[in-house]
C-alpha positions in Angstrom: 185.8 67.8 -14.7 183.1 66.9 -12.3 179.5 67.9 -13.2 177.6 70.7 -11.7 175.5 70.8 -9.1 172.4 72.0 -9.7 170.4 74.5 -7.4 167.0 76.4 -8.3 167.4 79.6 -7.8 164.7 80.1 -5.4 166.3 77.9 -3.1 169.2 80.5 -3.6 168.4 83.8 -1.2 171.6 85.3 -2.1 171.7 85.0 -6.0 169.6 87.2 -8.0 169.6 87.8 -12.1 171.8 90.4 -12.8 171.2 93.8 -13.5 169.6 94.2 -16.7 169.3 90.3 -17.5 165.5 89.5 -17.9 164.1 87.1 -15.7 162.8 84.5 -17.6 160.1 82.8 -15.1 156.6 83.0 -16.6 157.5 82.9 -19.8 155.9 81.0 -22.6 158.2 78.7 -24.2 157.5 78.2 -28.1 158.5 76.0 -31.0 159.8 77.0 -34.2 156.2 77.1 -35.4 155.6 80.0 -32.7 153.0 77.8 -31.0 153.6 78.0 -26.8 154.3 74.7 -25.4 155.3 75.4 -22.0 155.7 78.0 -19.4 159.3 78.6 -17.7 158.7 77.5 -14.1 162.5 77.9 -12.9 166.1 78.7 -13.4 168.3 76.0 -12.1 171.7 77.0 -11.8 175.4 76.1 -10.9 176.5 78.3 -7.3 179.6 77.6 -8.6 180.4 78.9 -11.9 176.9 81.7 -11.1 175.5 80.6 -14.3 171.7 79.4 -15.1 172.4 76.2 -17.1 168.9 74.9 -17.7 165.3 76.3 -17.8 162.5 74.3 -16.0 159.7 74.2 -18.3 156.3 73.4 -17.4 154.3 71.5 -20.4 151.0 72.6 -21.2 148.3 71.0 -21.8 146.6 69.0 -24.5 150.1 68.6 -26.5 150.6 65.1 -28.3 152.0 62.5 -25.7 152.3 64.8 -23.1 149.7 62.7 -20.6 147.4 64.9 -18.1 148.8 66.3 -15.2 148.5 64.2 -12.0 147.8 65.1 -8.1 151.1 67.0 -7.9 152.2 68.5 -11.3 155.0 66.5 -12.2 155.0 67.2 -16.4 158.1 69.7 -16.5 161.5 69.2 -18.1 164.6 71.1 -18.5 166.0 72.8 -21.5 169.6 74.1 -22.0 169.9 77.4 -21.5 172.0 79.5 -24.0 171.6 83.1 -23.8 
């Protein structure tokens, strides 16, 4: 089976969360430890199957071997979503 293709869901006028389903953007994102590490900067999702597959996290600051943020900020990564 091929693997998705990946689309952020701004970039998607015509998908929306569903009704009731939280909208995750702008949340903190914490560790076990309860300590935020990140903010959720976007949904990337598969147009196909209508699922979000992986949250866009933005790192913050200051955290051990994340370096500073350049000109443009480039110090996101994705994390599996599993609802």
């Amino acid at each position: 089976m091929p693997s998705p293709i990946l689309r952020r869901l701004r970039d998607l006028p015509n998908f929306e969360m569903a009704t009731g389903d939280p909208d995750p953007r702008g949340w903190p994102v914490r560790g076990r430890d309860g300590h935020a590490f990140g903010t959720v900067q976007e949904l990337l999702v598969d147009p196909v199957s209508q699922r979000v597959l992986y949250l866009n996290v933005q790192l913050a600051e200051g955290l051990p071997g994340v370096p500073p943020p350049g000109p443009t900020p480039t110090d996101a990564f994705c994390c599996p979503f599993r609802p």
